[in-house]
N, C-alpha and C positions, 0 to 999 in steps of 0.2 A: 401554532407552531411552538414547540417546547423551546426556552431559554436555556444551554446550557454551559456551566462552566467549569475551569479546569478542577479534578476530581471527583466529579459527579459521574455513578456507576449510570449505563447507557446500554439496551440491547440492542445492537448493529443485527443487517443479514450475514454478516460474520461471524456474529456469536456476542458474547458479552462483553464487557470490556470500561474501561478507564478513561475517559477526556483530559487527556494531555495539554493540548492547544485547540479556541477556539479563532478563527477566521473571520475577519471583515467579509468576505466571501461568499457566508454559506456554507463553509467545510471548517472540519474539524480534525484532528488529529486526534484517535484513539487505538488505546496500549491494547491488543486483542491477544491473547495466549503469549506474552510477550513479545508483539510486530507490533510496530509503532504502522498504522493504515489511515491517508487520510481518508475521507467518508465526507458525506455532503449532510449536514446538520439534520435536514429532513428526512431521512432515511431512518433515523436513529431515537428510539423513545426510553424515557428516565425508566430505570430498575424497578422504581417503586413503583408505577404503574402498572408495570406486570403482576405485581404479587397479590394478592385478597390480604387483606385485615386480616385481624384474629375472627375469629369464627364467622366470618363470610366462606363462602363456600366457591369453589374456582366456576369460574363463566365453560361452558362448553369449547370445545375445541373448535377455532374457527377451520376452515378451508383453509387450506393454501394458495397462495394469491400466485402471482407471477415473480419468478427470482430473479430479482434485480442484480443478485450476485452470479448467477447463470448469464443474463444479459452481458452484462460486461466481463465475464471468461470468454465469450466469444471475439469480444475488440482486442484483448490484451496480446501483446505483440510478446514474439517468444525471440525476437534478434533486432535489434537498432544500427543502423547505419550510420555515424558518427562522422562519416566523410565530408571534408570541405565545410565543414562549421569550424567556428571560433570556438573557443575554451570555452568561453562561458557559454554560449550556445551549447556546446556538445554536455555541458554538464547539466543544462537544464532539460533538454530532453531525456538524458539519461534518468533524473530523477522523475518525471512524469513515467518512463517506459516502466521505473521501478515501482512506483505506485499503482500503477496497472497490474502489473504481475502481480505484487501483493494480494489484490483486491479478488485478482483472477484464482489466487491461491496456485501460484506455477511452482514449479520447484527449482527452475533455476533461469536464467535471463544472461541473454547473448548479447555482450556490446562491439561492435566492430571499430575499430577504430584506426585500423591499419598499421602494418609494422615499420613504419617508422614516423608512426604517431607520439611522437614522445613526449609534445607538450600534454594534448589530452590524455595520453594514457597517464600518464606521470599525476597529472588534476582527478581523472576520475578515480585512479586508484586511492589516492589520498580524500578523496570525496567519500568512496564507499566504505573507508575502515570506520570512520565515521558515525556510520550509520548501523542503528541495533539490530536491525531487521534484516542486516546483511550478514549470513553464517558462512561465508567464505566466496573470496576471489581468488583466480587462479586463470593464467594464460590458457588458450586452449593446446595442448600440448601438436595436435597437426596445422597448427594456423596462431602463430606468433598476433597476428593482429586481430586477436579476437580475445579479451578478455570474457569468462564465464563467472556468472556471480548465482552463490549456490543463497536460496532465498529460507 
């Protein structure tokens, strides 16, 4: 298994991309087309590895295996229900729903948190300005307690 660390260029089944943050864990956080995505460190092998030296010639084109990024579009949840958790609970599921989406490539993530959620709404909203990979939140205009976070 590859070593990697922060700045080292890495091909995800994402695409290519940047290691931001690596994890006690296993996971890593990398900058992909601009989205901060975490990723699980095995998934992901160093730039250099892919390219041939100077006059080596490139290896045949393998098969395509199983898309590990198709797998997990199927799990990633398109609306969270926030109901009857604490703040900080509602906020960490939030952030896992949003790493999912990410990963699933959604274009936009439904957080429910009901209208007169004011503590959570008030935390998550100030949670997701936050974050880079979030290109707009906004109330859903027929359902006051549903924030939509456009990905």
């Amino acid at each position: 298994m590859a070593r990697f660390a922060r700045g080292d260029g890495v091909q995800t089944p994402l695409g290519k991309g940047i290691v931001c943050e690596v994890r006690k864990n296993g996971h890593m956080v990398v900058e992909i087309q601009g989205r901060a995505v975490v990723i699980e460190a095995t998934s992901a092998q160093p730039l250099e590895a892919n390219r041939p030296k100077r006059g080596e010639k490139r290896s045949p084109a393998r098969e395509p295996g199983p898309d590990p990024a198709g797998a997990h579009r199927r799990q990633a949840a398109r609306e969270v229900d926030l109901h009857g958790l604490t703040v900080d609970e509602a906020l960490t599921r939030a952030e896992q729903a949003l790493n999912d989406a990410l990963l699933a490539d959604l274009p936009e993530l439904r957080l429910i948190h009901g209208r007169s959620g004011g503590r959570i709404k008030s935390a998550l909203h100030q949670r997701l300005r936050r974050i880079a990979s979030v290109r707009g939140i906004r109330l859903d205009p027929r359902n006051p307690g549903v924030t939509i976070v456009a990905l």
